[in-house]
C-alpha positions in Angstrom: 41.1 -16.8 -9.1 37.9 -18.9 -8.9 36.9 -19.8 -5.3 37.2 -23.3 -4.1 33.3 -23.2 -2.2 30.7 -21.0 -2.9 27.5 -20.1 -0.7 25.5 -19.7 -3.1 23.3 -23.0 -3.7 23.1 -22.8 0.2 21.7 -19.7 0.1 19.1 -21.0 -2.6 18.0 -23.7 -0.4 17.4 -21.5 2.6 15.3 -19.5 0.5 13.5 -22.7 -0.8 13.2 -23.8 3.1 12.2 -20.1 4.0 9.4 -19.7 1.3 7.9 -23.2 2.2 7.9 -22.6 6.2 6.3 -19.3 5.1 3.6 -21.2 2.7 2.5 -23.6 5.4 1.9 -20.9 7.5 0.0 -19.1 5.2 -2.5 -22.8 4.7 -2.7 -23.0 8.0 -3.8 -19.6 8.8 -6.2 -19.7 6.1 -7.5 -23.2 7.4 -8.6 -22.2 10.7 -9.8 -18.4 9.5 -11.9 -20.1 6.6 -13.7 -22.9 9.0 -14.2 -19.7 11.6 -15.7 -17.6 8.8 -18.1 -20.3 7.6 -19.4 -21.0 11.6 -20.0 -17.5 11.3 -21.7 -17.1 7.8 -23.6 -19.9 8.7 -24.9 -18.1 12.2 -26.2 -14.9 10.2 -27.7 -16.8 7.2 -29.5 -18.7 9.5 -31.9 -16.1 11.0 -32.6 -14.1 7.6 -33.5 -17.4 5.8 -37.1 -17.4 4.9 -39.2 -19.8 6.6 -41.3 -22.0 4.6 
């Protein structure tokens, strides 16, 4: 007997909706880490740069 609904394209979405939620996590994270690693890079460079 075939079954009159099936869960299964719902649970494909929730995945999709899942995966996303996760991925803008991940950019965001790597947003604000990157523009914190530059300040910092840009702190130690700084002082070991020769002078002219």
């Amino acid at each position: 007997m075939i079954p009159i609904r099936s869960d299964r394209g719902a649970s494909a979405v929730e995945y999709g909706l899942l995966a996303a939620l996760i991925a803008v996590v991940i950019i965001g994270a790597v947003t604000l880490v990157g523009g914190n690693l530059a300040g910092t890079f840009h702190q130690v460079t700084t002082p070991l740069s020769p002078t002219p």
